[in-house]
PLY file of the C-alpha trace (Angstrom):
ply
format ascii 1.0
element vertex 157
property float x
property float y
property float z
element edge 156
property int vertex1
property int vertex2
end_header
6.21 -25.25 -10.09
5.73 -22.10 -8.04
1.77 -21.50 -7.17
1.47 -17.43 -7.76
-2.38 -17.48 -7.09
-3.21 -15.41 -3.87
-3.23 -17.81 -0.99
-6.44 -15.70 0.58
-7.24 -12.51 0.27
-10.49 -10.56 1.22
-11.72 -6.92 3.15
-13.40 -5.65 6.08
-15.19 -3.04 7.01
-16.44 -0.97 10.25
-18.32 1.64 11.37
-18.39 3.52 14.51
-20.99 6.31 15.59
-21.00 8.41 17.90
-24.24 10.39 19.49
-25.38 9.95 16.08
-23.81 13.12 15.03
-20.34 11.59 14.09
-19.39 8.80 12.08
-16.35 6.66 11.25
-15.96 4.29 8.35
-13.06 2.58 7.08
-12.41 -0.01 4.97
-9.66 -2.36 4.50
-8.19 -5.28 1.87
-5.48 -7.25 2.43
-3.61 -10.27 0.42
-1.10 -13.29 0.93
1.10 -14.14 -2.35
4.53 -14.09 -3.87
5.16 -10.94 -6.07
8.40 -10.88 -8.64
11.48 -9.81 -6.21
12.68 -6.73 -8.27
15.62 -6.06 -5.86
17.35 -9.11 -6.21
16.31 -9.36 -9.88
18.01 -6.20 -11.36
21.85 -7.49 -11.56
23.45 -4.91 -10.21
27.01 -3.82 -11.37
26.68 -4.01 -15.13
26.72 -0.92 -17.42
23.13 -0.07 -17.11
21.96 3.69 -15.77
19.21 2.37 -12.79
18.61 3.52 -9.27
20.51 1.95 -6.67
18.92 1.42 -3.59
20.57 1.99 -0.35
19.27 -1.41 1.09
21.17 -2.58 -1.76
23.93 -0.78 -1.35
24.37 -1.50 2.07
23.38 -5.13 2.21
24.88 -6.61 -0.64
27.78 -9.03 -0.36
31.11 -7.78 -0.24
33.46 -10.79 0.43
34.03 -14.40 1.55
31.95 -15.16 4.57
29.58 -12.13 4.50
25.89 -12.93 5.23
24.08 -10.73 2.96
20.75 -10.20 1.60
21.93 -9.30 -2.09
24.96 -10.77 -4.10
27.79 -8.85 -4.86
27.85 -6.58 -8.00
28.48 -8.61 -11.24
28.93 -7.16 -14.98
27.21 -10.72 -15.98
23.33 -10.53 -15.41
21.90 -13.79 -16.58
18.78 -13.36 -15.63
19.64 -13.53 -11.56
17.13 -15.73 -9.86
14.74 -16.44 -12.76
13.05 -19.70 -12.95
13.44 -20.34 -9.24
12.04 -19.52 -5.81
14.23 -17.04 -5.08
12.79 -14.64 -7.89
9.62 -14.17 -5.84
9.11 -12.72 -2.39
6.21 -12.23 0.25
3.84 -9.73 -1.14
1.33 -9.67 1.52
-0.04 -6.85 2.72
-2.71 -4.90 4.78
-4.19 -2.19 2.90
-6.52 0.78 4.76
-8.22 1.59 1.35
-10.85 4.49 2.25
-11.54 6.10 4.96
-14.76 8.58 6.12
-15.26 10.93 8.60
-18.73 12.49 8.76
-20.86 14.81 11.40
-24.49 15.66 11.70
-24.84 19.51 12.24
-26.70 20.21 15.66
-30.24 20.48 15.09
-30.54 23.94 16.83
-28.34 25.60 14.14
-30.39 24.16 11.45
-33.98 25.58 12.79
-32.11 29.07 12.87
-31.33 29.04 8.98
-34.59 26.98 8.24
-32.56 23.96 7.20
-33.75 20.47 7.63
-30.52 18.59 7.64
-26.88 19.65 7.28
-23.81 17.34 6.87
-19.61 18.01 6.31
-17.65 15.11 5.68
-14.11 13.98 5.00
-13.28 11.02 2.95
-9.94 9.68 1.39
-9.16 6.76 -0.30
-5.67 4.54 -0.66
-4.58 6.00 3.18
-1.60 3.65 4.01
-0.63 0.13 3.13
1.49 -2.10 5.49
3.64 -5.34 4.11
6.98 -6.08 3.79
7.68 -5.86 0.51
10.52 -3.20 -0.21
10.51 -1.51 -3.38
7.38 -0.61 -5.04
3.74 -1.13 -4.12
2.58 -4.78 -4.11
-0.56 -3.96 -6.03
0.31 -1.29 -8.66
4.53 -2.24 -9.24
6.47 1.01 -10.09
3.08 3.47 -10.54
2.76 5.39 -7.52
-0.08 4.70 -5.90
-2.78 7.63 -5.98
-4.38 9.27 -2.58
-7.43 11.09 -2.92
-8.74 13.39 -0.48
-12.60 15.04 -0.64
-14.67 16.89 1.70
-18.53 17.36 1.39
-21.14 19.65 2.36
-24.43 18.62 2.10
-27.55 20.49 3.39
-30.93 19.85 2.68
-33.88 22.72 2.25
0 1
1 2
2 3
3 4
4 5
5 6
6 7
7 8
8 9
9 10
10 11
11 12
12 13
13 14
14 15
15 16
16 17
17 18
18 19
19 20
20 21
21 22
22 23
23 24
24 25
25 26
26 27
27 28
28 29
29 30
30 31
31 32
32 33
33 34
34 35
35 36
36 37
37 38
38 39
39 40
40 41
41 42
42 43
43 44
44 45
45 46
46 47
47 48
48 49
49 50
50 51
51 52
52 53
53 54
54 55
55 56
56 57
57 58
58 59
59 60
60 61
61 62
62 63
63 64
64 65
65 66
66 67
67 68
68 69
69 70
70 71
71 72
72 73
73 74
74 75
75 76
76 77
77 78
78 79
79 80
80 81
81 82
82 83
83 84
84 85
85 86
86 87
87 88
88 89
89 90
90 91
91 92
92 93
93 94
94 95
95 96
96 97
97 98
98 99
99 100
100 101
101 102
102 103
103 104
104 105
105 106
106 107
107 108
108 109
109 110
110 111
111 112
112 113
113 114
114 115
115 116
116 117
117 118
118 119
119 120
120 121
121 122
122 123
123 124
124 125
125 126
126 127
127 128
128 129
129 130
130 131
131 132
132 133
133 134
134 135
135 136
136 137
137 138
138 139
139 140
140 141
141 142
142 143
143 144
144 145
145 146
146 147
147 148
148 149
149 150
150 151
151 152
152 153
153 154
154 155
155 156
């Protein structure tokens, strides 16, 4: 019986000012677990209309004494590796989940303009993700995963 339940998984955070007039935040998640291995799952070679992958098409096995990655194109798909270790692959990853850059407007410009504070910031959110999975995003499967950008201005009176 294969254990699917993350082996850990957690997030971290950090800060960094600078002059206390610029900031950087960031925050990160990561995970260790097996995920469903789609690429070796799909049976490649029957009479179905999918995408073939060029890692696929490239590393599958071709003849006697290859050493491939993928087995050769078959118009039986029983169901591949279902039911054993071999379905599932390493779906860890390192995620940089949102990210915020922020700076104090000088306190000479303010007085000029009668302002008491002023901030512009940048933030975004899902930046990058690093893991060795090969197909789709650990986290979300086949939906592509969403980046959000946003800037600020905020002044005070």
């Amino acid at each position: 019986m294969i254990d699917l339940n993350p082996k850990y998984f957690g997030g971290f955070g950090m800060r960094v000012d600078f002059m206390r007039k610029l900031s950087l935040d960031a925050q990160f998640s990561f995970e260790n677990n097996l995920v469903a291995d789609q690429l070796n799952n799909l049976g490649y070679g029957g009479l179905d209309n999918m995408v073939l992958y060029d890692e696929v098409e490239n590393r599958h096995w071709r003849q006697p004494g290859d050493k491939a990655l993928y087995s050769k194109f078959s118009m039986i798909n029983d169901g591949g590796f279902y039911g054993s270790d071999a379905y599932y692959a390493n779906g860890s990853f390192l995620s940089l989940d949102n990210l915020s850059l922020s700076y104090l407007l000088p306190e000479k410009w303010l007085e000029r303009i009668r302002m008491k504070q002023g901030m512009i910031s940048v933030n975004s959110s899902k930046i990058f993700k690093l893991t060795h999975y090969r197909v789709a995003d650990v986290e979300l499967g086949n939906v592509p995963q969403i980046r959000r950008i946003a800037a600020n201005v905020r002044f005070s009176f």
